[in-house]
N, C-alpha and C positions, 0 to 999 in steps of 0.2 A: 718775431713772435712765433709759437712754436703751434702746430695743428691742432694738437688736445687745447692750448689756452685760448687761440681763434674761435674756436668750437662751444667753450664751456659756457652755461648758461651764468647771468649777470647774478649777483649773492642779493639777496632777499633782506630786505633790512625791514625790520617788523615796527609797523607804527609808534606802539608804546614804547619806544626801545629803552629807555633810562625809568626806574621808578623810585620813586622818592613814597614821603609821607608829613603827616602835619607833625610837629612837634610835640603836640599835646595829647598825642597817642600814646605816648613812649610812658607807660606808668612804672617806672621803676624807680622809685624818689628813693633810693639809698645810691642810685648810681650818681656817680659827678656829670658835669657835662660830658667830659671826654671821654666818659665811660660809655655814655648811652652814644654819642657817633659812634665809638667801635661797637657796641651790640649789633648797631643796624648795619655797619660796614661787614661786620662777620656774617650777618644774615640774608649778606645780598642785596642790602639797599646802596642805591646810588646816590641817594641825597635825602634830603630832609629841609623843609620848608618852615618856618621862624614867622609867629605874630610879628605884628608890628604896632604899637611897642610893644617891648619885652623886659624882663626882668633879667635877663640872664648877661652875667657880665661880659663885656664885649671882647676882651682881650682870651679869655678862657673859650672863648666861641670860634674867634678864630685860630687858635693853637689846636684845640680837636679839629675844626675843617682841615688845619693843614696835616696834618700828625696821624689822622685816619682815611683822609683822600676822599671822605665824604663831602658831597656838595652841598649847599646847599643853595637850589636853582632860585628860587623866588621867595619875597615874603607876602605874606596876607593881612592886608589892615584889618586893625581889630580896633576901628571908631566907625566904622560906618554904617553901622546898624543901629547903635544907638545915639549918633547924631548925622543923620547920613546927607547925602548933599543935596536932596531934593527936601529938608526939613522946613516950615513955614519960618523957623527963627533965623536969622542970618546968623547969627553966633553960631548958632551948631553948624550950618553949612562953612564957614569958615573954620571952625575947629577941622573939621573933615577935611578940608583944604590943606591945616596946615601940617596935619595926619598924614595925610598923603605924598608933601613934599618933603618929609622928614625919612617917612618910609622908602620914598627913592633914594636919597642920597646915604642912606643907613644900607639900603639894599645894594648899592655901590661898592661900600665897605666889604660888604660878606661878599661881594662876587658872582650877586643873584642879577637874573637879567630880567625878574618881572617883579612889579607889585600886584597882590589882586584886589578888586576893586571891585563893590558894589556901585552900581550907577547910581540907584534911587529909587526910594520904596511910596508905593502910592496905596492912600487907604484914607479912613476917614476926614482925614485933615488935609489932605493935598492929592489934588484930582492927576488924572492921569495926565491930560494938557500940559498942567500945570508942571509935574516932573519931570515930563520931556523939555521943556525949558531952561529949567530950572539947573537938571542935569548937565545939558548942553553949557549954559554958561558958567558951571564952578568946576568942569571938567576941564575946558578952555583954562583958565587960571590953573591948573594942576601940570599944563602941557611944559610950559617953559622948564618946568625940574626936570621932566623927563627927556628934554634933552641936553640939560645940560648936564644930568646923570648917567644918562645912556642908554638908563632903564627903562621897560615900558611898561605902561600901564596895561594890564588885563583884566577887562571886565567880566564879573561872571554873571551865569543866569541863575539865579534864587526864585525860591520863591516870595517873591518879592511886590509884583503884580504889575508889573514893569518890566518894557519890551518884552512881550510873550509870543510874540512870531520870530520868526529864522532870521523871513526877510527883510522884521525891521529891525529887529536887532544887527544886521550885517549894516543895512542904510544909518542907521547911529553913530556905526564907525565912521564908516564913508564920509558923514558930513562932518567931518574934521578932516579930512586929508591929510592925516598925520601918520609917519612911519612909525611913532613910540604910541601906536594908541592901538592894542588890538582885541582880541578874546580870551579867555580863560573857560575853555568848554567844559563844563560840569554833566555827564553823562547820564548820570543818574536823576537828575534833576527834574528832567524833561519826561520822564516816560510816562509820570501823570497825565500829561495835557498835550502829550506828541512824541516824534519819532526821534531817534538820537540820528538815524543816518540824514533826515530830511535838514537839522541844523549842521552837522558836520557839510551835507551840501552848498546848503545857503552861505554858509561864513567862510569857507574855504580855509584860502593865506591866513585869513583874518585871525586865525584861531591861534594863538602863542604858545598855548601848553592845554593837557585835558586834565581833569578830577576824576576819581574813579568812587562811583559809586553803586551798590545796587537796587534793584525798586522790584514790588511784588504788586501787581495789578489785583490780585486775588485779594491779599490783607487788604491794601486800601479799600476795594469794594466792600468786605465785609468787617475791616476793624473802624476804618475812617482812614483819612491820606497820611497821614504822619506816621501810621503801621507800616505803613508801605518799605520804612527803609528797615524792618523790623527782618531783614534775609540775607543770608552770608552773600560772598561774593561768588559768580556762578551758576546762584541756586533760584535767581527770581527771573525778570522776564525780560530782561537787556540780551540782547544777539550781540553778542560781543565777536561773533565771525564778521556780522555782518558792519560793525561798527569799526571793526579793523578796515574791512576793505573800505568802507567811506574813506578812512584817512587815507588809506594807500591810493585812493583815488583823488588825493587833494596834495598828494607829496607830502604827507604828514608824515616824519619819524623824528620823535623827539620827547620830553618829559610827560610821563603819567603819574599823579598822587593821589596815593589814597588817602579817600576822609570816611572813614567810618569809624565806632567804636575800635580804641584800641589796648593796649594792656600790658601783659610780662614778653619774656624773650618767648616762650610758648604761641602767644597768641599772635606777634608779630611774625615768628616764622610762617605760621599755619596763614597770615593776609597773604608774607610775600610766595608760595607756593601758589596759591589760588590768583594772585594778581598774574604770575608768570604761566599760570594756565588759560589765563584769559586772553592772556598777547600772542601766547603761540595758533589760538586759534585761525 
C-alpha cells in the first residue's frame, strides 16, 4: 500500500444513496411501460416501486427492468387500508393476508426485496389493544411467505393511529424475532406528533428502506394537518442534515422514495434535483 492510499481519508457513502419513487407518480399515460422506466432512468432515478396488485403486465415490467437497468426495490400493498389486518371482520383480515403473501412472491419475481405494509388502523370500531393483537396474530400467518420468498416485510408509520411511539413501534418488531420483519421509515410522517431523528434512533437496523416526504408545521397549525404536506421538498420543516446523520449514525445507506404529488418529465426532474439536494446535505 502506498503513503498517499494509507493516509487517505475512508469515501463517505451518503445514507439516501439509491432513490427510487412510487409508480403512480409517473403521469405520462401516452408513454408504454418501457417508456416511463427509461424517463426516470434518463432522469436519474434508480428505481421505481410497483402497487401490489397491479395492472401492469408482468412480462412488459420485466423486459423495461431489464432493458433500462431501472430497479425496482420494493412493492407496496395496496389492500390494507381498505381491509387492513386489524379489521373486526375476519374476511377482510384474511383478504389482507392473502394480499400480502401474493405481494411477496410477485415481489420475488420483480427482484424487490421489500413489501410495505400497514400493520393496522385503530378508530372507531377497533380499540387500540385490540389492533395490537390483532396485528400481531395476522402478521405471524404473513411471516412464512416471507421466508420462503426472501422478501421482507416493512412496516410503515401512517397516520394510522397505531404504534405512535419510536419505542414501541421498534418493540413490535422485536416481538416477532424475525429477520424478514423490519421498517419502512416514512419521514415525513412523523413531524406532526415527533421527531424524525428520535424514530431513526429508536428503530435503528430495524429500518429496511426510508420514504421521502415533506411536512410544514406552519400550514398544519393554521390550514389543519393534512395542509401539512401541502410544501415542495426542502421547503418545510424536516432537517434533512440532521436526519442524514441519524442514519449515518445507525449505518443506514440504502433506498429513499419519494411519495409525494407527481406528474410530467418536468416535474419529476425538478423532485429528483431537490431529493439529491436533500442527501447531499
Amino acid at each position: 500500500m502506498t503513503e498517499s492510499a494509507s493516509n487517505a481519508s475512508p469515501v463517505s457513502v451518503r445514507p439516501l444513496a439509491k432513490i427510487s419513487l412510487k409508480w403512480g407518480m409517473v403521469e405520462e399515460p401516452s408513454l408504454s411501460v418501457l417508456e416511463k422506466f427509461q424517463l426516470l432512468r434518463d432522469l436519474g432515478y434508480d428505481g421505481v416501486e410497483l402497487d401490489s396488485p397491479n395492472d401492469l403486465p408482468f412480462d412488459e415490467v420485466l423486459n423495461a427492468r431489464d432493458k433500462t437497468g431501472l430497479d425496482i426495490p420494493g412493492l407496496v400493498n395496496a389492500v390494507h387500508w381498505k381491509r387492513p389486518l386489524t379489521d373486526p371482520d375476519p374476511s377482510a383480515r384474511q383478504a389482507c393476508v392473502d394480499s400480502m403473501v401474493k405481494a411477496l412472491h410477485d415481489a420475488k419475481l420483480y427482484g424487490a426485496t421489500t413489501v410495505l405494509l400497514v400493520p393496522g388502523v385503530v378508530n372507531a370500531g377497533t380499540s387500540y389493544k385490540t389492533a395490537y393483537a390483532r396485528a400481531g396474530e395476522e402478521i405471524a400467518k404473513i411471516l412464512p411467505a416471507a421466508e420462503e420468498s426472501g422478501v421482507s416485510i416493512a412496516l410503515e408509520n401512517v397516520w394510522n393511529d397505531f404504534l405512535l411511539s419510536p419505542l414501541e413501534a421498534a418493540d413490535f418488531v422485536d416481538r416477532f424475532n424475525h429477520p424478514k420483519l423490519g421498517w419502512y421509515f416514512d419521514v415525513g410522517n412523523v413531524l406532526r406528533y415527533g421527531r424524525p431523528t428520535d424514530w431513526i434512533e429508536a428503530l435503528g437496523k430495524r429500518i429496511l428502506k426510508i420514504d421521502i416526504k415533506e411536512y410544514s408545521l406552519e400550514k398544519m397549525n393554521s390550514e389543519g394537518p393534512w395542509k401539512g404536506f401541502d410544501v415542495e421538498l426542502g421547503e418545510g420543516d424536516c432537517d434533512w442534515a440532521a436526519v442524514n446523520k441519524a442514519l449515518s449514525d445507525i449505518g443506514y445507506s440504502g433506498w429513499a422514495s419519494i411519495e409525494v404529488p407527481g406528474g410530467d418529465r418536468r416535474r419529476l426532474a425538478d423532485l429528483k434535483k431537490r431529493v439529491d439536494r436533500i442527501a447531499a446535505l
